[in-house]
py3Dmol code that shows the C-alpha trace and the ligand (Angstrom):
import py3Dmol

protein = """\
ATOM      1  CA  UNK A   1       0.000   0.000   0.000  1.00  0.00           C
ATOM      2  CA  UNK A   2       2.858   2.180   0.834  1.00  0.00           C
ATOM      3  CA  UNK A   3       4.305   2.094  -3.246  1.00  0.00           C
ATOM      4  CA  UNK A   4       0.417   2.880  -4.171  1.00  0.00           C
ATOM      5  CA  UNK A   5       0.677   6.162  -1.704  1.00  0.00           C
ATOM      6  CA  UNK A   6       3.525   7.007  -3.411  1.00  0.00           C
ATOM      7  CA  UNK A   7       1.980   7.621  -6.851  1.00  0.00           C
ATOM      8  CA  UNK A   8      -1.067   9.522  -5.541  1.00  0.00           C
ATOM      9  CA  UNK A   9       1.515  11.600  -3.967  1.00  0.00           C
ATOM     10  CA  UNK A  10       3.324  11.341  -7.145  1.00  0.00           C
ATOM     11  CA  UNK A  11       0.478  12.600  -8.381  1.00  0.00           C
ATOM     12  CA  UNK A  12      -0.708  15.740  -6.696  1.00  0.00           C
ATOM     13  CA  UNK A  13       2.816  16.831  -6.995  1.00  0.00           C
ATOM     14  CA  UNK A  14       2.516  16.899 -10.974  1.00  0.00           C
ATOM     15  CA  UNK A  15      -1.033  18.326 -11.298  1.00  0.00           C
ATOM     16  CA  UNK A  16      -1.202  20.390  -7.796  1.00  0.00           C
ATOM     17  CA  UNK A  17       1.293  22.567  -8.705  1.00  0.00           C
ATOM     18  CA  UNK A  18       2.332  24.466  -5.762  1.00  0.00           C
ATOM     19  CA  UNK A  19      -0.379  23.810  -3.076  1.00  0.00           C
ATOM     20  CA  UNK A  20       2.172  21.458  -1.639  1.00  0.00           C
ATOM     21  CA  UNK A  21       0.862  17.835  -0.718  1.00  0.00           C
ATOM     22  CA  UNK A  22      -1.897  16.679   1.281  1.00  0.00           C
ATOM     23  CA  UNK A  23      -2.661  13.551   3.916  1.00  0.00           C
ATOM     24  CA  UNK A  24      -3.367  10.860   1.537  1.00  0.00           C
ATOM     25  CA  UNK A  25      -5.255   7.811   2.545  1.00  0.00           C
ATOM     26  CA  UNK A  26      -5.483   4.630   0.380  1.00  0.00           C
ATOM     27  CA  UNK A  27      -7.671   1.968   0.460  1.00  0.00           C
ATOM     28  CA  UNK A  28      -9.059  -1.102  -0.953  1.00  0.00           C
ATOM     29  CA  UNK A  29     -12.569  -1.802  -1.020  1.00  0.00           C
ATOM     30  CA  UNK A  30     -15.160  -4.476  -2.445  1.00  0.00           C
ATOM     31  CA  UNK A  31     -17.020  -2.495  -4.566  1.00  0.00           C
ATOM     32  CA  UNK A  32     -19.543  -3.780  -6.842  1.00  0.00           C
ATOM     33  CA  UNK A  33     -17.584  -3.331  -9.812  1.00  0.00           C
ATOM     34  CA  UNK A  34     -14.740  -1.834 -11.078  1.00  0.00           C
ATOM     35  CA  UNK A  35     -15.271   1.693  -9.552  1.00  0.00           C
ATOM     36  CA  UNK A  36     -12.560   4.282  -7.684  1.00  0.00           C
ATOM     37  CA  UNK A  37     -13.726   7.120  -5.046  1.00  0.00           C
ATOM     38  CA  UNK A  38     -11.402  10.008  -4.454  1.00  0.00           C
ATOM     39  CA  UNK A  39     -12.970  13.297  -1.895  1.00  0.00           C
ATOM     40  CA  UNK A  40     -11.207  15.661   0.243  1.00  0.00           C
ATOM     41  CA  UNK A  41     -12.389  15.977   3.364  1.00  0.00           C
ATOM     42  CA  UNK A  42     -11.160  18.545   5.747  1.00  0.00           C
ATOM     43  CA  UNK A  43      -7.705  18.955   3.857  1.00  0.00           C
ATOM     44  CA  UNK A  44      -7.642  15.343   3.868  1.00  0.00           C
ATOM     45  CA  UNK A  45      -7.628  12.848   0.695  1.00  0.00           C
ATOM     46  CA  UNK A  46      -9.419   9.608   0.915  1.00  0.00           C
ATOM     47  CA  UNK A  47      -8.987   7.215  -1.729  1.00  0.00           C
ATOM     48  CA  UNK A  48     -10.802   4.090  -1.672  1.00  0.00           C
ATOM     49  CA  UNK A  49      -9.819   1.840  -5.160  1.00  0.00           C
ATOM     50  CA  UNK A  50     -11.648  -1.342  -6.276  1.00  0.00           C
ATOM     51  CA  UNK A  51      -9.838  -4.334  -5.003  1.00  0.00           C
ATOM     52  CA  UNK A  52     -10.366  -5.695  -8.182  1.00  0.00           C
ATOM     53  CA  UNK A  53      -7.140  -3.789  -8.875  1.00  0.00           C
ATOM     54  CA  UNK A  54      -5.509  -4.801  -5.805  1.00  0.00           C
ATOM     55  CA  UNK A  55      -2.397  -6.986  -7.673  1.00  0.00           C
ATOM     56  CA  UNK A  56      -2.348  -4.637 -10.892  1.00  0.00           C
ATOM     57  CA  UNK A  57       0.839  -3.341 -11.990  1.00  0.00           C
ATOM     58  CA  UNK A  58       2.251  -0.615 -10.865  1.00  0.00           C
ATOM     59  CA  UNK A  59       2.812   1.068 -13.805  1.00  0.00           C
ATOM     60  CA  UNK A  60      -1.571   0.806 -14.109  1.00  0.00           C
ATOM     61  CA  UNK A  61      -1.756   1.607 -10.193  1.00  0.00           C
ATOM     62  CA  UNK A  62       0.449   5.059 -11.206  1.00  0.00           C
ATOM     63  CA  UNK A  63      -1.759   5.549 -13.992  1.00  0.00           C
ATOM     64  CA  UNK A  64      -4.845   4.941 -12.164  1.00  0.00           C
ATOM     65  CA  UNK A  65      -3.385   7.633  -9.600  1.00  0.00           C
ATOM     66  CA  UNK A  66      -2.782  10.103 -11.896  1.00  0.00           C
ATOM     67  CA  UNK A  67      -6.616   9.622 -13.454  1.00  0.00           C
ATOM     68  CA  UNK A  68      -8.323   9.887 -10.058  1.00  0.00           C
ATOM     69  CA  UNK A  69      -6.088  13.442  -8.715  1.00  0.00           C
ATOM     70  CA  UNK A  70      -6.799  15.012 -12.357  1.00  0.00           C
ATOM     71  CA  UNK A  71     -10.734  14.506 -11.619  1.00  0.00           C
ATOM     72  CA  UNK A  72     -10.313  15.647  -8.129  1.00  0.00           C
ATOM     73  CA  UNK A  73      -8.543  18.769  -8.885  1.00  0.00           C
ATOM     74  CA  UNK A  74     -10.225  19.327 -11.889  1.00  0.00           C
ATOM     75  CA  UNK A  75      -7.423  18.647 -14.405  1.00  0.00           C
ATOM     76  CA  UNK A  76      -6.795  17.233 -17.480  1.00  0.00           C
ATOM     77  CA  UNK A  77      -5.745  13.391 -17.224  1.00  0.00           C
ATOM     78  CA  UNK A  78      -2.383  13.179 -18.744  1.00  0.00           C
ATOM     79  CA  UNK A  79      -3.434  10.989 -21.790  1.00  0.00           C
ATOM     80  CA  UNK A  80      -0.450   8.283 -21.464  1.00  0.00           C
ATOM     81  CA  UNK A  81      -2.353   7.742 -17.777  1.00  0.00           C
ATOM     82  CA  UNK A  82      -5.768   7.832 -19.798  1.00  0.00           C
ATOM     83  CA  UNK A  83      -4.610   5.127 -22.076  1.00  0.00           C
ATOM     84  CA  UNK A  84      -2.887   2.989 -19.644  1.00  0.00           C
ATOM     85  CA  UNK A  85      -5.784   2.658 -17.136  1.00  0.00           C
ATOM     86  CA  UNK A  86      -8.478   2.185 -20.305  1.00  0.00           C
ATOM     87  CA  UNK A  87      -6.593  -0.496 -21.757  1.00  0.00           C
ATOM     88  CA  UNK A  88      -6.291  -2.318 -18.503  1.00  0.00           C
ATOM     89  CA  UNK A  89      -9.721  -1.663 -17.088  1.00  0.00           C
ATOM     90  CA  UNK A  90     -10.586  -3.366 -21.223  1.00  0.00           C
ATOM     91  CA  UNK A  91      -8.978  -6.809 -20.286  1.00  0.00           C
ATOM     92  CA  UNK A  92     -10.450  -9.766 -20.612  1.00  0.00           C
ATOM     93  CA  UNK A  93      -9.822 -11.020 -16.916  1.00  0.00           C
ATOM     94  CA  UNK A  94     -10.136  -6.910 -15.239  1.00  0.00           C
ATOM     95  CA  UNK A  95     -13.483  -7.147 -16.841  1.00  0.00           C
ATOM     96  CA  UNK A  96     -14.676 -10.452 -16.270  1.00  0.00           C
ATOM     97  CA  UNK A  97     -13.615  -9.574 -12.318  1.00  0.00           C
ATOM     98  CA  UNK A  98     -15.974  -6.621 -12.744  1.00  0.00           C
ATOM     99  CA  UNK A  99     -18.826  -8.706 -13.953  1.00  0.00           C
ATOM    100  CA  UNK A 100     -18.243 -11.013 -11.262  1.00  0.00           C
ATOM    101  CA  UNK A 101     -18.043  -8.774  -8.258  1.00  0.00           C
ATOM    102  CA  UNK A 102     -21.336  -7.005 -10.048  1.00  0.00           C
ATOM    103  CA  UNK A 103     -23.307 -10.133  -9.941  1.00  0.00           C
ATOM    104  CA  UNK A 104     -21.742 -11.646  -6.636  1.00  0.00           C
ATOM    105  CA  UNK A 105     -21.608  -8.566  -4.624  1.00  0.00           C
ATOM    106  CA  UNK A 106     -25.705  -7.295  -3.524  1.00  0.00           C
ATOM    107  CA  UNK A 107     -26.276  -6.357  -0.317  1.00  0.00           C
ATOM    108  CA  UNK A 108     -24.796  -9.734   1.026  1.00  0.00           C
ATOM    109  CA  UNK A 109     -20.819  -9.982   0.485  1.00  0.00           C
ATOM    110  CA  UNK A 110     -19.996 -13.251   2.751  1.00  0.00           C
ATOM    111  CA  UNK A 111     -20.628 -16.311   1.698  1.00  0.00           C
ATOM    112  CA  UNK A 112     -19.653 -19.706   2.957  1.00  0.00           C
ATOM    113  CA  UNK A 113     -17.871 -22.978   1.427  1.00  0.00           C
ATOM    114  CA  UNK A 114     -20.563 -24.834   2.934  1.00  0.00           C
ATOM    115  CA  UNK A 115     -23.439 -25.350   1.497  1.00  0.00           C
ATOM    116  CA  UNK A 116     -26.920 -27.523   3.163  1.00  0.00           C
ATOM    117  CA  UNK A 117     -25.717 -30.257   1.361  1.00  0.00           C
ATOM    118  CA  UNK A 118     -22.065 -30.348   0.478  1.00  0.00           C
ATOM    119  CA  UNK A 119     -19.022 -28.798   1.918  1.00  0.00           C
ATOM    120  CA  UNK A 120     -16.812 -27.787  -0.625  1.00  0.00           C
ATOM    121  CA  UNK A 121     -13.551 -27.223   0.772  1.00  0.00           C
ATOM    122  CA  UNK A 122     -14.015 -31.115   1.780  1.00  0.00           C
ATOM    123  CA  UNK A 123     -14.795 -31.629  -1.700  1.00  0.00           C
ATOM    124  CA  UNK A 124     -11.598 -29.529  -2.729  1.00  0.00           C
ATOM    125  CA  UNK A 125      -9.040 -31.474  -0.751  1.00  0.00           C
ATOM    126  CA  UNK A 126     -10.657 -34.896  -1.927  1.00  0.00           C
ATOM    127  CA  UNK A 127     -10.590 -34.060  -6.251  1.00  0.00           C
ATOM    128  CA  UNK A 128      -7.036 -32.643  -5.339  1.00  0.00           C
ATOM    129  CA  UNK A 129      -5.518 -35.655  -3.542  1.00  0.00           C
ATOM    130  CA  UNK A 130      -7.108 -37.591  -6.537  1.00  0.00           C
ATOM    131  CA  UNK A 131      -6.469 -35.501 -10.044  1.00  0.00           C
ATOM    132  CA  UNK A 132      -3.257 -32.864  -8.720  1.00  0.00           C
ATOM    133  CA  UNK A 133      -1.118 -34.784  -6.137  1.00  0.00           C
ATOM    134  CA  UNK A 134      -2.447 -31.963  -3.889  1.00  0.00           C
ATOM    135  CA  UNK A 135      -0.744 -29.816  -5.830  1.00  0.00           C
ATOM    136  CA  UNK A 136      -3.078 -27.093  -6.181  1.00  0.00           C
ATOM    137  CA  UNK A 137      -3.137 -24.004  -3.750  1.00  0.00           C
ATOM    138  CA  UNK A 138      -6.621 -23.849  -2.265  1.00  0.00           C
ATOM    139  CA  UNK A 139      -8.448 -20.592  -3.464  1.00  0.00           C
ATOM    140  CA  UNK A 140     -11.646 -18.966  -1.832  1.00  0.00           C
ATOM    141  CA  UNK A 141     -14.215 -21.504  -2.633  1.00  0.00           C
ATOM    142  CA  UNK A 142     -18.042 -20.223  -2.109  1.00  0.00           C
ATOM    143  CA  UNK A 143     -21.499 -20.889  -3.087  1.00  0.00           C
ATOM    144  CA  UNK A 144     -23.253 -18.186  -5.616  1.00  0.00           C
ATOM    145  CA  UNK A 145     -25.625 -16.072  -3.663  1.00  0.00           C
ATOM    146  CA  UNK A 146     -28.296 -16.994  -6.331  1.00  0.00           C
ATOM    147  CA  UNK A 147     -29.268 -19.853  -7.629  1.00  0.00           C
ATOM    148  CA  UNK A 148     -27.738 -19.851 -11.199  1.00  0.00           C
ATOM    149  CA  UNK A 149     -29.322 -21.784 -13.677  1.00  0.00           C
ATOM    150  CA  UNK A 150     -27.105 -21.638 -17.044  1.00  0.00           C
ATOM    151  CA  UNK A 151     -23.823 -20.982 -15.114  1.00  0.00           C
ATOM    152  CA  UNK A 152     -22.820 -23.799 -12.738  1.00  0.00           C
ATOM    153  CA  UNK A 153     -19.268 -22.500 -11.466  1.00  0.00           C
ATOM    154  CA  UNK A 154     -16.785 -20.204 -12.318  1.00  0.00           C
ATOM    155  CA  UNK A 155     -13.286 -19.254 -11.834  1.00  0.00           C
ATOM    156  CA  UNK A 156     -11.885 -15.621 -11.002  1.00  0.00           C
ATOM    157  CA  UNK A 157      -7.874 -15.540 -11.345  1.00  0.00           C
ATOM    158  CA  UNK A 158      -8.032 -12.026  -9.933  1.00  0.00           C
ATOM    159  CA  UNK A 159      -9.646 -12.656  -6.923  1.00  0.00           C
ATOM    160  CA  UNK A 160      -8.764 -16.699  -6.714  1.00  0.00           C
ATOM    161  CA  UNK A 161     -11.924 -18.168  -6.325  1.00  0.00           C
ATOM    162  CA  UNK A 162     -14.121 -20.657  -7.441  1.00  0.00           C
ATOM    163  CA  UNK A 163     -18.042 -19.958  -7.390  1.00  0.00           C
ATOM    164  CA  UNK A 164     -20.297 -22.776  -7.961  1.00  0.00           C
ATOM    165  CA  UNK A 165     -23.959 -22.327  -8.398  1.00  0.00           C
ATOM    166  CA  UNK A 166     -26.116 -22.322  -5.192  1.00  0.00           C
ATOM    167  CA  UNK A 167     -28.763 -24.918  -7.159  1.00  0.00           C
ATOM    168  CA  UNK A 168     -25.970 -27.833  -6.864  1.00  0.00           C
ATOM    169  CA  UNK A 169     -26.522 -27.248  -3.000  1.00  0.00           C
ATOM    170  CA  UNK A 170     -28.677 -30.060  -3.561  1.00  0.00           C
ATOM    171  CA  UNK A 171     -29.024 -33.579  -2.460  1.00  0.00           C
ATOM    172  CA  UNK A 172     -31.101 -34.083  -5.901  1.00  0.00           C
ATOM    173  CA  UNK A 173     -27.673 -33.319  -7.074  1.00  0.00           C
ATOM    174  CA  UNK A 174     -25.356 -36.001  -7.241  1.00  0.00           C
ATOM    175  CA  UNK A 175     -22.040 -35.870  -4.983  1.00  0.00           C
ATOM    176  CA  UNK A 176     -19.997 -36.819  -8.239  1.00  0.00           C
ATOM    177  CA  UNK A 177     -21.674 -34.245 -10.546  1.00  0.00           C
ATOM    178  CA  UNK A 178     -20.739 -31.210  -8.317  1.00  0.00           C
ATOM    179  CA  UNK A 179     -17.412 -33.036  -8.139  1.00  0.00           C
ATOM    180  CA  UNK A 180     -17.354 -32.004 -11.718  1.00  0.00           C
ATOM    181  CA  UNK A 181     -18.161 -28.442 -11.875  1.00  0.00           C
ATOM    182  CA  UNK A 182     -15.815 -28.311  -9.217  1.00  0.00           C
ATOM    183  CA  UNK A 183     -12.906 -30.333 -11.245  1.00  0.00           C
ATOM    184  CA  UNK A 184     -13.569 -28.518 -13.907  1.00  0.00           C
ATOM    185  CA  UNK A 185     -12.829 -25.160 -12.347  1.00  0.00           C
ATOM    186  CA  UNK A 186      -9.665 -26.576 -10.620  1.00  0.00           C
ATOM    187  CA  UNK A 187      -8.694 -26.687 -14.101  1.00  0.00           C
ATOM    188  CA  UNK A 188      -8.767 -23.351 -14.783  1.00  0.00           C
ATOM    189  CA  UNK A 189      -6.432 -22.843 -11.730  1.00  0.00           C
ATOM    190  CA  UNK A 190      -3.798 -25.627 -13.542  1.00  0.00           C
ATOM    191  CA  UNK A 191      -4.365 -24.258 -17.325  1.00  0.00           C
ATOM    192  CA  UNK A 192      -3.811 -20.608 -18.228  1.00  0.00           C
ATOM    193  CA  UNK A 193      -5.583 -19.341 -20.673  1.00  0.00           C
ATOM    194  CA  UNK A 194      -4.090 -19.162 -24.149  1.00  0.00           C
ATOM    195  CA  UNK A 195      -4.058 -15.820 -26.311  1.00  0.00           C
ATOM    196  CA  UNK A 196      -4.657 -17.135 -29.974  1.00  0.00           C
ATOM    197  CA  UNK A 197      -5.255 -13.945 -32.534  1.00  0.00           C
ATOM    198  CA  UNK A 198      -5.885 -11.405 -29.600  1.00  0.00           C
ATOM    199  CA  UNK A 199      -8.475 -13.567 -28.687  1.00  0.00           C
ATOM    200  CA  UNK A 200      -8.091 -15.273 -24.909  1.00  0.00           C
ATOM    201  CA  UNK A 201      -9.608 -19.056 -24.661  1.00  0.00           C
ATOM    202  CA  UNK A 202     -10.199 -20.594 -21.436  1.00  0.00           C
ATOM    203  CA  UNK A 203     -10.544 -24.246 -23.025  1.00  0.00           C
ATOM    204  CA  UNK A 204      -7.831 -25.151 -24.705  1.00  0.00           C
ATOM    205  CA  UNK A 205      -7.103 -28.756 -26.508  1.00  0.00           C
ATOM    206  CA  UNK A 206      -5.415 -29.607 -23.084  1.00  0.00           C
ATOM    207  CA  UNK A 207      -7.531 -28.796 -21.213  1.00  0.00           C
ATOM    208  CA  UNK A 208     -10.596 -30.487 -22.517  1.00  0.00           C
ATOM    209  CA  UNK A 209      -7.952 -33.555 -22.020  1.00  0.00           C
ATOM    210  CA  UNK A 210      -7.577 -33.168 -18.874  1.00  0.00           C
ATOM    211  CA  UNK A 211     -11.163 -32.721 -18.566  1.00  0.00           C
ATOM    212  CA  UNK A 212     -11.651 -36.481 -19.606  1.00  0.00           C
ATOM    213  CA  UNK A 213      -9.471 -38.027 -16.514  1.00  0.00           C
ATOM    214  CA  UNK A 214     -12.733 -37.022 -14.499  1.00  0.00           C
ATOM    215  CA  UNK A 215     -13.855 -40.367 -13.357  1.00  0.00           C
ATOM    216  CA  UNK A 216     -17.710 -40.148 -13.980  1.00  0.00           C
ATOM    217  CA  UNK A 217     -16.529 -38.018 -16.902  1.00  0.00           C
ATOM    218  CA  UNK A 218     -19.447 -39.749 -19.417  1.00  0.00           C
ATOM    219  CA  UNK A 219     -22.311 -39.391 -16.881  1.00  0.00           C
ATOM    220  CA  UNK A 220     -21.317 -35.928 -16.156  1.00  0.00           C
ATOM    221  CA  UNK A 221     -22.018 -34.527 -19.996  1.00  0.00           C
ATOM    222  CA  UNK A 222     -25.174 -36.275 -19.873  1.00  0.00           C
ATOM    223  CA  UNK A 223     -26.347 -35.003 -16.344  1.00  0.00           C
ATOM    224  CA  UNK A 224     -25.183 -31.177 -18.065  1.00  0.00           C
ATOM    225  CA  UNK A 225     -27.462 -32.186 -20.795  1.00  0.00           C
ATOM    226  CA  UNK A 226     -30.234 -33.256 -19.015  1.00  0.00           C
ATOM    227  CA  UNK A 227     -30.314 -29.769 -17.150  1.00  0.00           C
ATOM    228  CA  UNK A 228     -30.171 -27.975 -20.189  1.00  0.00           C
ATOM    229  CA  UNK A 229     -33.001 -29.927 -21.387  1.00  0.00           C
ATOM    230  CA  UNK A 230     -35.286 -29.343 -18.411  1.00  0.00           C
ATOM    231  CA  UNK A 231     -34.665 -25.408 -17.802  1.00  0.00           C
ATOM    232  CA  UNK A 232     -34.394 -25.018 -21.155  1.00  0.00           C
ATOM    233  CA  UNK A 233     -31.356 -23.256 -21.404  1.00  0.00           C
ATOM    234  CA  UNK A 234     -29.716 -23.345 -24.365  1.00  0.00           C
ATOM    235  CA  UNK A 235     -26.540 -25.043 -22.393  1.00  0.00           C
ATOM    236  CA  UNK A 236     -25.770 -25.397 -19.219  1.00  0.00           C
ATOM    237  CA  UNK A 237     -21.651 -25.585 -18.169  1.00  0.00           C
ATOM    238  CA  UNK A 238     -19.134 -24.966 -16.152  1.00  0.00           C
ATOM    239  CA  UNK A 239     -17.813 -21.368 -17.553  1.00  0.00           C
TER     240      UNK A 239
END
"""
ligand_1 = """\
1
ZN
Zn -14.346 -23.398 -17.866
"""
view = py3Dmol.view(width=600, height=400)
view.addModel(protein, "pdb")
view.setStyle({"model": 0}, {"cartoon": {"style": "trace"}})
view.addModel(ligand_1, "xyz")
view.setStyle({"model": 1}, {"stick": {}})
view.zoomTo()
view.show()
């Protein structure tokens, strides 16, 4: 937090001018989104940034400085700090984080790995033992607030965590087919995802391999397919 200071100091020394420089104080907080509050109160400046952008680098935290301090003081944002922050806050995984924390974060923020039915840090340590040698660094693991019908789990790099739909909280639900959606988003933490023609994909050939050492692999699709069928969504999955 201290380097982050630094460039909103960094900042009000380059667009303040003379006025010399004021208390700063930074924060993260879990906004709904990828939003940034800068006031002065009292002579004071508090700054409270989306944690979204908590492990950005710092050449987009500077940047991101420099942006808020010019609206503050009523400047014009240096446009090499303009372009910097817009191209990161365009990103594939910045704005996929954004969606995320829009659609995870209501009024409720804390949610818990377990569930009515299953637990899912138990299930975590069990598929990892099994499929990574326990290889795999546990992330934040949580139920969805809602009940998601077309999206049954997702991965967020950013904020390393795994979401898996609140309607799998089910004993209707089989223990091996939330096993799955859960697998299946482990995956994501083993395979990064591969840039092909500026385009980013998630799923790649080796992926979908590893996808197959699932042991219930076969009744798995067809359990996916059978929900489709019956909310009539064009396809349920694992995104
Ligand atoms: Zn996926």
């Amino acid at each position: 937090m201290t380097d982050v200071k630094k460039f909103f100091l960094d900042a009000f020394h380059h667009l303040g001018g003379n006025r010399g420089l004021p208390v700063v104080d930074v924060r993260f907080y879990p906004y709904a989104g990828l939003r940034h509050t800068i006031r002065l109160r009292s002579g004071q400046v508090y700054v409270r940034l989306s944690d979204i952008c908590k492990n950005s680098p710092p050449e987009v935290m500077r940047a991101l400085a420099f942006v808020l301090v010019a609206r503050l003081l009523g400047k014009k944002i240096p446009p090499v700090h303009d372009r910097t922050y817009r191209e990161y806050s365009l990103t594939p995984e910045v704005m996929r984080s954004s969606d995320i924390a829009r659609r995870g974060r209501g009024r409720k923020m804390i949610s818990s790995a377990r569930g009515n039915s299953y637990d899912l840090d138990k299930m975590f340590a069990k598929l990892n033992r099994r499929y990574f040698d326990s290889s795999l660094e546990k992330p934040t693991l949580t139920w969805s607030q809602r009940k998601t019908r077309s999206i049954l789990g997702h991965h967020d790099r950013v904020h390393d965590t795994i979401v898996i739909s609140k309607s799998l909280d089910s004993t209707q639900v089989p223990e091996w087919f939330v096993e799955f959606i859960i697998y299946h988003e482990m995956l994501h933490i083993r395979h990064a995802a591969r840039m092909i023609n500026g385009r980013r994909y998630y799923h790649t050939a080796a992926f979908r391999l590893d996808e197959r050492r699932f042991a219930k692999y076969d009744q798995a699709q067809r359990w996916l397919e059978q929900i489709a069928r019956q909310r009539r969504v064009p396809r349920a999955r694992a995104a």
